[in-house]
C-alpha positions in Angstrom: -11.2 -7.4 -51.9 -9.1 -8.7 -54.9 -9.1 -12.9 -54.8 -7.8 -12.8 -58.6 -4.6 -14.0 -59.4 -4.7 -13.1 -63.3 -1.0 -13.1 -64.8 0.5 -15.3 -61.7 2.3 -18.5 -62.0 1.3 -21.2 -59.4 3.1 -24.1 -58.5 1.7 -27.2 -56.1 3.4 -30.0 -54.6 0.6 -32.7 -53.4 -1.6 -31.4 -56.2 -3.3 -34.2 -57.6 -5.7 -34.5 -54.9 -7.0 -33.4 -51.5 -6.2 -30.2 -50.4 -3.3 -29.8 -53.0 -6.0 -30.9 -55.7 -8.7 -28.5 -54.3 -5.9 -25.2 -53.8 -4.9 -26.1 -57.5 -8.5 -25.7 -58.5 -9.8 -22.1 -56.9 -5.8 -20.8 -58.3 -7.1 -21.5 -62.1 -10.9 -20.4 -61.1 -8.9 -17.0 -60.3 -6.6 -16.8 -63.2 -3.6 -18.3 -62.1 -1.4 -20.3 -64.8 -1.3 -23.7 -62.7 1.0 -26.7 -62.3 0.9 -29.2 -60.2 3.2 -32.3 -59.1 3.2 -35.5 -56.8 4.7 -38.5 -57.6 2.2 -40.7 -60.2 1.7 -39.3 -63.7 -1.4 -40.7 -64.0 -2.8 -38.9 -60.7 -1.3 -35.6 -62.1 -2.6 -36.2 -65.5 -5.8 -37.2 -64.7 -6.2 -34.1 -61.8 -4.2 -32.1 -64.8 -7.3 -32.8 -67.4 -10.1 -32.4 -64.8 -9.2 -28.5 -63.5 -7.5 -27.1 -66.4 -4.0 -26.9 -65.1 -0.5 -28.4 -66.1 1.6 -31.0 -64.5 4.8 -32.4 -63.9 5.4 -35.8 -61.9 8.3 -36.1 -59.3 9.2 -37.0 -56.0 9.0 -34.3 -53.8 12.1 -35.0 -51.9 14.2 -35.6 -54.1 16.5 -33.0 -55.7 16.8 -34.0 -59.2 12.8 -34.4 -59.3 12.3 -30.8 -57.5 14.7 -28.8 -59.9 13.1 -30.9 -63.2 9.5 -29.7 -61.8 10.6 -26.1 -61.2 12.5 -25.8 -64.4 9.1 -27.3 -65.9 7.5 -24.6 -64.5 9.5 -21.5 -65.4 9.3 -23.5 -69.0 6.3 -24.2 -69.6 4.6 -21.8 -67.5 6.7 -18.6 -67.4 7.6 -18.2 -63.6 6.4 -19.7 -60.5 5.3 -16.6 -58.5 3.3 -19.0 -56.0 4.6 -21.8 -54.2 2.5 -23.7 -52.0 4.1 -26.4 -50.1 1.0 -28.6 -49.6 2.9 -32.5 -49.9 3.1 -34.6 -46.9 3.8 -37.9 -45.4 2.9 -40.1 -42.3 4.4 -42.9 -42.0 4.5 -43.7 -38.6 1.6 -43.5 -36.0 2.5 -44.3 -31.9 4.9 -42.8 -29.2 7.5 -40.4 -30.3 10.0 -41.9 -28.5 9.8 -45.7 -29.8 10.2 -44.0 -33.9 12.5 -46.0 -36.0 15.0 -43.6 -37.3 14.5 -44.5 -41.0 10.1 -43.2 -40.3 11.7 -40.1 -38.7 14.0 -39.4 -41.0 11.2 -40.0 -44.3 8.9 -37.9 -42.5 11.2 -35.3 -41.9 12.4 -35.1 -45.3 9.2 -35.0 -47.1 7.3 -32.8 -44.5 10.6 -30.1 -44.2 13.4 -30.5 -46.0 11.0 -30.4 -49.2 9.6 -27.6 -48.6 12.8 -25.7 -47.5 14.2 -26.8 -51.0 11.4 -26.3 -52.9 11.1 -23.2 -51.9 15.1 -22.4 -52.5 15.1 -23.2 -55.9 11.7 -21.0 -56.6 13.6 -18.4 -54.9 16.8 -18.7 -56.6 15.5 -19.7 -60.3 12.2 -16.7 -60.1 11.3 -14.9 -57.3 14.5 -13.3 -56.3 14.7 -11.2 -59.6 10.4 -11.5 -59.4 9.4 -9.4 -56.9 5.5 -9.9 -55.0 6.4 -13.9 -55.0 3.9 -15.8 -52.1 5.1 -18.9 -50.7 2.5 -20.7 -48.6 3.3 -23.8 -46.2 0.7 -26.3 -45.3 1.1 -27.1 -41.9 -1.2 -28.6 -39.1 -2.7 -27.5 -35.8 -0.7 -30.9 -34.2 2.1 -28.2 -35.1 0.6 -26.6 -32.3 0.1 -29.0 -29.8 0.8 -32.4 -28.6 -1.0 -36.6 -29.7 -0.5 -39.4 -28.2 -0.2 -41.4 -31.9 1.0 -38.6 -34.2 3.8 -36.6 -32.5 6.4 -37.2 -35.2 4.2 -36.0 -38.1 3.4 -33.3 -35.5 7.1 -32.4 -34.9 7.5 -31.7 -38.7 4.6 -29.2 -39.0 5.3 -27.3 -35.9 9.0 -27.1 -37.3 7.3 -25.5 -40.4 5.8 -23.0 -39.0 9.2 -22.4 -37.4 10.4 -22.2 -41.0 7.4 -20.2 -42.0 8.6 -17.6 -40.0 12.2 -17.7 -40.5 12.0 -17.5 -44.7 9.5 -15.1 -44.3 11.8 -12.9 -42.2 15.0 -13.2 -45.0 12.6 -13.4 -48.3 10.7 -9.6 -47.3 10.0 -7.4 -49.3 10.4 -9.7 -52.2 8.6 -12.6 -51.0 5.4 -13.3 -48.5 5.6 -16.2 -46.8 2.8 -17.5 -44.6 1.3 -21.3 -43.5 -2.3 -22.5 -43.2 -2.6 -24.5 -40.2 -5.8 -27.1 -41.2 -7.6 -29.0 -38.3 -8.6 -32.6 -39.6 -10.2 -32.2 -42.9 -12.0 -34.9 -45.2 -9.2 -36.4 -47.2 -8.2 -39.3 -47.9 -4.4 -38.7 -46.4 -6.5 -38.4 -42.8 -9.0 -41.2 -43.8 -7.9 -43.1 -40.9 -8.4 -40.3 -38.5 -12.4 -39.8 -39.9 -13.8 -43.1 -41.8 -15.8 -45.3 -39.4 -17.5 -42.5 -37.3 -14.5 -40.8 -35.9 -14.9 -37.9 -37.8 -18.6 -37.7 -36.6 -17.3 -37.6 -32.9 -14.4 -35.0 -33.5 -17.2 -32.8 -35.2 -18.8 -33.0 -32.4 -15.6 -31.4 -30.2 -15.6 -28.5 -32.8 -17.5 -25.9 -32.1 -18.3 -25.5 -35.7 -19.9 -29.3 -35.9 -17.9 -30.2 -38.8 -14.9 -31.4 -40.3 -13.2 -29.2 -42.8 -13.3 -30.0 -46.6 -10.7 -28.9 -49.2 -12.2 -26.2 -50.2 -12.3 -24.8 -47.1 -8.4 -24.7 -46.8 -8.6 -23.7 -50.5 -10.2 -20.3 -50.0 -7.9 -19.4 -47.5 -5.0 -19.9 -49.6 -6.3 -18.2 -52.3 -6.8 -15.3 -50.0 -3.3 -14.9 -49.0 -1.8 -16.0 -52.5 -3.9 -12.8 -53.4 -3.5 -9.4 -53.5 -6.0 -9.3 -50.5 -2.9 -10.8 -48.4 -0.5 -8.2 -49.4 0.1 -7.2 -45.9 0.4 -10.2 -44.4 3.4 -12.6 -44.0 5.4 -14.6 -41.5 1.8 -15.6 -40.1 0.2 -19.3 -39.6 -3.5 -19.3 -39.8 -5.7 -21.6 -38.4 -8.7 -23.3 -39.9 -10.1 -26.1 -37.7 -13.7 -25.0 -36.8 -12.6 -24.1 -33.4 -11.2 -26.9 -32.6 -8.1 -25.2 -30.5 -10.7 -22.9 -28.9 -13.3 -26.0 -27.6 -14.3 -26.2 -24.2 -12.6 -29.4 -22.6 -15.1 -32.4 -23.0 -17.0 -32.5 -19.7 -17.1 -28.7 -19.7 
């Protein structure tokens, strides 16, 4: 099975840490010409130095920021074959129906209007005249199910897999697109969901007994950015050690 991504261009929002930081790393441990982007230089640069890769700072929802990153990209880089869609935002935590419209509408725009532009201008300014482009979302399982606290972050991801499915329907043959759905993984985006011994008691629901780490999320989308993925697109995959599968407590 080929995990290599020699000669492939690689770009990732949210990439100067977490999951965007670790999915930057195992793409330049298998060849891939990297850059990534989130919104603080000194993050990027800093990330930028440590794995080996390139950067370019920007807002991820905003227009002029996404184009300047792209064009960066196809600059600096030479194409932007892989797109991984990995920022996100959670500004609001509580019932669903008592969101301010100005929460709902950051986290919409940062969760899925980004990565529906990000992933139009990679298609219009590379992959279009590129064939064997992967574009990978990073969703959630709360895409697939319902919280009490985090239904409108939840809203946006199960919208992306929506969106996952829909690009990857108009981008074949030229383009694969696919979405990792990650259970709660040790970041400090979820910190709140896992510092103080929560973590220890959602582990325990798993039937994996443990939380997930980058590099778990990492692998997989190496995987499918790689030729071993060829087959496979309009598809979320799960990795939440089980967690969707777990016997309901008491059981």
């Amino acid at each position: 099975m080929d995990l290599r991504l020699d000669g492939k261009t690689a770009l990732v929002t949210g990439g100067s840490r977490g999951i965007g930081k670790a999915i930057a790393k195992s793409f330049v441990d298998s060849g891939a010409r990297v850059m990534i982007t989130s919104r603080k230089a000194e993050s990027c640069e800093a990330t930028a130095n440590e794995i080996g890769c390139d950067y370019e700072a920007g807002h991820v929802g905003k227009p002029e920021d996404a184009e300047r990153v792209v064009d960066a990209c196809l600059e600096r880089l030479g194409g932007v074959d892989i797109l991984v869609n990995n920022a996100a935002t959670n500004p609001y935590a509580g019932p669903t129906i008592d969101v301010d419209v100005p929460r709902w509408n950051k986290t919409l725009e940062v969760n899925l209007t980004a990565p529906l532009m990000w992933s139009q201008l990679t298609w219009n300014k590379w992959q279009k005249q590129n064939p064997g482009g992967s574009i990978i979302n990073i969703s959630s399982v709360g895409g697939l199910s319902t919280n009490p606290a985090l239904g409108v972050y939840d809203v946006t991801k199960a919208a992306l897999i929506h969106l996952t499915k829909q690009l990857a329907a108009e981008l074949a043959p030229n383009v694969r697109v696919n979405a990792l759905a990650p259970g709660l993984v040790k970041t400090d985006f979820a910190k709140y969901l896992w510092e103080d011994g929560k973590g220890d008691e959602v582990a325990e629901i798993y039937p994996l007994k443990r939380l997930g780490e980058p590099e778990d999320i990492a692998s997989a989308a190496t995987w499918l950015a790689a030729d071993s993925g060829r087959w496979i697109t309009g598809q979320t995959i799960v990795l939440d050690g089980g967690g969707l599968i777990a016997f309901p407590r008491g059981q």
